[in-house]
N, C-alpha and C positions, 0 to 999 in steps of 0.2 A: 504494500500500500504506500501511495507515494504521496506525501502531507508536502503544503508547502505554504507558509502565511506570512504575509509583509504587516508588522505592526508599529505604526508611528505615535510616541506620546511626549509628554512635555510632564519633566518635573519641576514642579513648584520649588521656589526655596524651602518652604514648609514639610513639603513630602523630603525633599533631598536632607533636612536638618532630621527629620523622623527616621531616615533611614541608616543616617549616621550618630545615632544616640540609640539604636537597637543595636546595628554594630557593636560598636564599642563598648554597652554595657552586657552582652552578649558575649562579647568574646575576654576582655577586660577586664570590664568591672565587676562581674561574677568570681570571677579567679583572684582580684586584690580583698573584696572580700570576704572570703573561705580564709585566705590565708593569711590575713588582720584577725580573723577568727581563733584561726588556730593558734599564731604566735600570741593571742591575748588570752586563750586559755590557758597556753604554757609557762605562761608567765603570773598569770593567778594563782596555777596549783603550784609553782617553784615558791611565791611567795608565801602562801597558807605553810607549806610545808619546813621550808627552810630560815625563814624569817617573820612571821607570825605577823605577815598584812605590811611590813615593813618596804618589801617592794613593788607593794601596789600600785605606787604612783609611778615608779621608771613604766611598769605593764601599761600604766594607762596615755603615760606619754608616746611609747613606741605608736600604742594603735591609731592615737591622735595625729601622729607624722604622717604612720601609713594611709591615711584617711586623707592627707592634704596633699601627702604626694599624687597621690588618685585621682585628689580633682583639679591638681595642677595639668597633670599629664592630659588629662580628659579637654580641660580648657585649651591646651596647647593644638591637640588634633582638628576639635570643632576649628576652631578661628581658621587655623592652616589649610581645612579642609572646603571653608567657605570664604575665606581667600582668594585661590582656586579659581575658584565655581563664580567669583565674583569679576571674574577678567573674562568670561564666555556672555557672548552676547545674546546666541542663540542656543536656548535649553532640550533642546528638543533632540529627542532619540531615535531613531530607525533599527526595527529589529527584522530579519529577513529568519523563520524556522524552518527548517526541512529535517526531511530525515541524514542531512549530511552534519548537519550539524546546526550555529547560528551565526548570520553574519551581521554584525553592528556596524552604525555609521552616526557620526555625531560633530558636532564642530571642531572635536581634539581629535577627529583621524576615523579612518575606521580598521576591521578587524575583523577575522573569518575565525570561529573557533568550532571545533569537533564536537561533538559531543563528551568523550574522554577527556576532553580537558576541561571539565563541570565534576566536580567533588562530590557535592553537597545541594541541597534544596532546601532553604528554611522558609517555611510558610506563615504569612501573619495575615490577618484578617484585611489589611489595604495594602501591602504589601510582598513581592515574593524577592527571595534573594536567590544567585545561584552564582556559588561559588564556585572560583575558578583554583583559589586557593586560600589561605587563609586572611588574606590583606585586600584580597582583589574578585571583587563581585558585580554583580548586573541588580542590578536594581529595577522591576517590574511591577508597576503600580497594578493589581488585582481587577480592579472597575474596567481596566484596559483588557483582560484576558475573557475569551469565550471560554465555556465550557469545554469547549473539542481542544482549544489550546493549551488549557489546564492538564485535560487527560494527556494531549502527545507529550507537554515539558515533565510530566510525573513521569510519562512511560520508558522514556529516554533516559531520564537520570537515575531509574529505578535499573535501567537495564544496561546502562552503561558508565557510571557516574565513577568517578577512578579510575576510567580507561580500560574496563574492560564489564564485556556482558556476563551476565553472571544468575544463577537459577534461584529463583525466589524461594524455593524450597528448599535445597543443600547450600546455596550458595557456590558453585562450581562455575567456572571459568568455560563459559560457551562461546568462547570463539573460533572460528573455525569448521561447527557443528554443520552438517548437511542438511539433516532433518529437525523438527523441534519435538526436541524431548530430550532430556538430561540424558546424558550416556551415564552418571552417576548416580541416580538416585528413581531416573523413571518417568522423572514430572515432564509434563506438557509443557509445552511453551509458545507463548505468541510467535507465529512466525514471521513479525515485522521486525524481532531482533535480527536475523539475518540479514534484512535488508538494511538496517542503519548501517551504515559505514564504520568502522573501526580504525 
């Protein structure tokens, strides 16, 4: 089956500042605070234990640093990153889908990418991202996608996302496969993974 959709949209500053503060506390700010967590837990049970509440306040200073380091750094990325975004005149995105892969085009250049060089799929309710790797994403406002486009970017990334097709049931490496059905395990398989390109 051979898909093929041109979709053109425009991000708002509003949506591009949404998309970058999901980012970032997504990928970031989640991990500075586990780990403000944990060094302030380690540092309240050293204190109970070893000096009886005495180094409570070093504990509670560390986590205060690591809290300002956080939103220094956070501050640094937003500005630099709508900086940027502030020197483009024209916002607006061109996305070309197939089963080869996606071709973008935008005022900074454009770009042909595989399918295999898409990681990841994080879905938000006005939002899709699709990582290319961990710093570098597409950015697809939702209200823009049909349903048929929804299902081909899941089926793509579900079936090729890390650069190789792969069996929803074992997880086996089908590429190469003749027919659809797992040589490992049995399952069935769409036979439009053969046709994407690899």
């Amino acid at each position: 089956m051979d898909f093929e959709r041109e979709l053109t949209f425009d991000l708002s500053d509003a949506l591009f500042r949404r998309a970058l503060n999901r980012f970032w506390f997504r990928t970031y700010g989640l991990r500075l605070i586990i780990c403000a967590g944990i060094v302030e837990l380690g540092l309240i049970c050293l204190s109970s234990t070893v000096m009886r509440g005495g180094f409570l306040f070093a504990s509670w200073s560390v986590f205060v640093i690591i809290v300002v380091l956080s939103l220094v750094n956070y501050t640094r990325y937003m500005r630099n990153s709508m900086r940027i975004r502030s020197k483009l005149e024209d916002h607006s995105v061109s996305c070309r889908f197939s089963n080869q892969g996606v071709s973008i085009s935008s005022e900074l250049g454009s770009s042909e990418l595989k399918w295999r060089a898409f990681e990841k799929l994080w879905k938000h309710s006005d939002l899709w991202f699709l990582f290319m790797d961990k710093n570098q994403f597409l950015i697809l406002p939702t209200d823009k996608l049909d349903e048929d486009l929804r299902d081909f970017i899941e089926h793509c990334i579900r079936l090729t996302g890390g650069g190789r097709p792969k069996c929803r049931q074992c997880g086996y490496d089908l590429r190469g496969q003749q027919t659809p059905r797992c040589p490992e395990c049995g399952t069935p398989f769409d036979e439009d993974v053969l046709e994407i390109e690899q």
